[in-house]
C-alpha positions in Angstrom: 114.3 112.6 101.9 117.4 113.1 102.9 119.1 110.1 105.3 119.0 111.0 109.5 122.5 110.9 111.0 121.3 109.2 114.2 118.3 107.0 114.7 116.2 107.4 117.8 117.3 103.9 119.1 120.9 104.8 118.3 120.6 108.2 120.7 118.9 105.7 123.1 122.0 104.0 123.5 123.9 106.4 123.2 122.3 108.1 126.3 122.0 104.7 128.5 125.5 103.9 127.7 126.8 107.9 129.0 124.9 107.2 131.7 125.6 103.9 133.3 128.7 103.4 132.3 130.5 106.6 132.0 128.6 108.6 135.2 128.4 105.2 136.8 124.6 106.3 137.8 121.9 103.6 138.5 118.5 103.9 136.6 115.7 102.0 137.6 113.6 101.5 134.2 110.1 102.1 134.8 107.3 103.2 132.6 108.0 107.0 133.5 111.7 106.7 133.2 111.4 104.6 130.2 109.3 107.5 128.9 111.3 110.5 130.1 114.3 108.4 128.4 113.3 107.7 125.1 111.9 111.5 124.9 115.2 112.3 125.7 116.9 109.9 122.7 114.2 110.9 120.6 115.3 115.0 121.4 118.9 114.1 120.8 118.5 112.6 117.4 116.4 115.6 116.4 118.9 117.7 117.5 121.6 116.3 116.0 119.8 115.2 112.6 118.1 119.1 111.6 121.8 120.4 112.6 124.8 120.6 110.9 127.7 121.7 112.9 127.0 119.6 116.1 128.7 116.9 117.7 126.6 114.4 118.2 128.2 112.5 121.5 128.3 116.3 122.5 124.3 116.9 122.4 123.7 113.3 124.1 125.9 113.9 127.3 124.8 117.9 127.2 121.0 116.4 127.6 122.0 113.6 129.8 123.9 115.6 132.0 120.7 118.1 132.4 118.7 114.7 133.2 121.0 113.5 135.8 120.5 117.4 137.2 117.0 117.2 137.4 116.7 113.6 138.8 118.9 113.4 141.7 
């Protein structure tokens, strides 16, 4: 079995860190963002791990981005 690029808690990071710190967006963590979230980490690191010829910072701000779309 071949070794993932990105770990699910690594996206999760990742994500938070685009988030909070580079949109400068507030999250309040409850149980459904906390579940919409780590869907979302766990998305990224699939993406990112079955492909070759992504970038991965590029797939975690692309489905961030679509997040912050949808939750405004």
């Amino acid at each position: 079995m071949q070794k993932p690029k990105i770990t699910k808690e690594v996206a999760l990071s990742f994500l938070l860190t685009y988030i909070v710190i580079e949109q400068s967006r507030e999250i309040k963590i409850d149980q459904i963002t906390l579940f919409e979230i780590t869907n979302l980490a766990q998305q990224a690191a699939d993406t990112i791990n079955e492909e070759d010829d992504v970038i991965p910072h590029e797939v975690i701000e692309a489905l961030a981005n679509e997040y912050l779309q949808d939750n405004k």
